[in-house]
N, C-alpha and C positions, 0 to 999 in steps of 0.2 A: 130055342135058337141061341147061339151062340153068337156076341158081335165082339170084333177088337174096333176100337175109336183110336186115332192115333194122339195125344198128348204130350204136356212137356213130362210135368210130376206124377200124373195120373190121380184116377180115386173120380167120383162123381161131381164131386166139384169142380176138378179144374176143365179147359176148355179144350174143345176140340182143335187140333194142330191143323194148321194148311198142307203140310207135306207128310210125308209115308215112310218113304224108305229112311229118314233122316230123320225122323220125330224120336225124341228122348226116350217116351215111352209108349205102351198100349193100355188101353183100359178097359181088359177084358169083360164083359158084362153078359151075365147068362140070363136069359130071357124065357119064361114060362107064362101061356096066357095072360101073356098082355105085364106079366110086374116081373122084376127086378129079381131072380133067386139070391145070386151070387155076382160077387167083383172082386178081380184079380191083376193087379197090376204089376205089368211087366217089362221091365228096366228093357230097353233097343240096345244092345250090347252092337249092332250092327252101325250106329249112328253115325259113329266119325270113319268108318271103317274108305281108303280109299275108292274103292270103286264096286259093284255088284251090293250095296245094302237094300235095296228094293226087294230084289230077287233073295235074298239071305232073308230078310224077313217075313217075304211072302211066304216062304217056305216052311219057318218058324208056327206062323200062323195057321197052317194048311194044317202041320204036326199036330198043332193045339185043339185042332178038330170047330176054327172057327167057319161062319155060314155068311157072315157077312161083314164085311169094312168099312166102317165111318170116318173118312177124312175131306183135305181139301183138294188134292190132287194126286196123280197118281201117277209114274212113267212106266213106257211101254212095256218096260220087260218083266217090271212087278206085277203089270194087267196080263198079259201073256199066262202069268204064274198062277193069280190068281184065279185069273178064267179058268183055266186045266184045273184046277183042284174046286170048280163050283162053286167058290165064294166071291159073292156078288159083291158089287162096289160101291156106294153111295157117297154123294156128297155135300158135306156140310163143314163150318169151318167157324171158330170164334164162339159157339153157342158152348154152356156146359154141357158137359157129360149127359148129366142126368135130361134135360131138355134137348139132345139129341133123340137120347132113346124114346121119349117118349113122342117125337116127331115122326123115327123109322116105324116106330109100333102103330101110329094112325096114319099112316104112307104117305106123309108129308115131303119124304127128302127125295131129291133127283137120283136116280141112278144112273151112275159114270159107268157107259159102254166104250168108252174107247179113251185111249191115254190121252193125257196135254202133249201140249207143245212146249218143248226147251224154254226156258226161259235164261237169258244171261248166258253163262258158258255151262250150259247144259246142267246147272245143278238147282234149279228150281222147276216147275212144271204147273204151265196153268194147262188148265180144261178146257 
């Protein structure tokens, strides 16, 4: 299984981001029976971008051949994206990297079936 976690710096240590299409980075972590293969951290070139980075990195992601996203929120048209390319969405937010993973691997974490709601002038997104 493949997962990206959204983060600022990325790597195991640092913590899982609240937001998606605007997170710094991802920290891609490949998953085999239950442990850790590989981690691959990759810079959101999408982050400051005005408008559509949800969709620009869901997309990015879909590429990468990720299965599943670990963040804190998610807006509707990157859930759109990533529903159509079958990478599932879970949510969690402030835990490290590594103690997410190891909460998705025992089904600890909630899985986000439908976008948040705007928060502010549409550039936040709670659940």
């Amino acid at each position: 299984m493949r997962v990206a976690i959204s983060t600022t710096n990325g790597g195991l240590d640092d913590r899982v981001s609240d937001v998606f299409g605007r997170t710094m980075s991802f920290t891609i972590v490949d998953i085999e029976n239950g442990e850790i293969r590989g981690v691959e951290v990759v810079k959101n070139e999408f982050a400051m971008r005005g408008g559509g980075a949800g969709i620009a990195v869901s997309q990015l992601l879909a590429d990468k051949g990720v299965d599943v996203v670990v963040t804190g929120n998610v807006g509707p048209n990157a859930m759109s994206i990533l529903s159509s390319a079958g990478i599932r969405v879970y949510r969690c937010s402030g835990l490290k990297v590594r103690d997410a993973i190891e909460r998705l691997v025992r089904g600890e974490l909630e899985e986000i079936r439908s976008p948040g709601r705007p928060m502010g002038r549409g550039r936040r997104w709670l659940g």
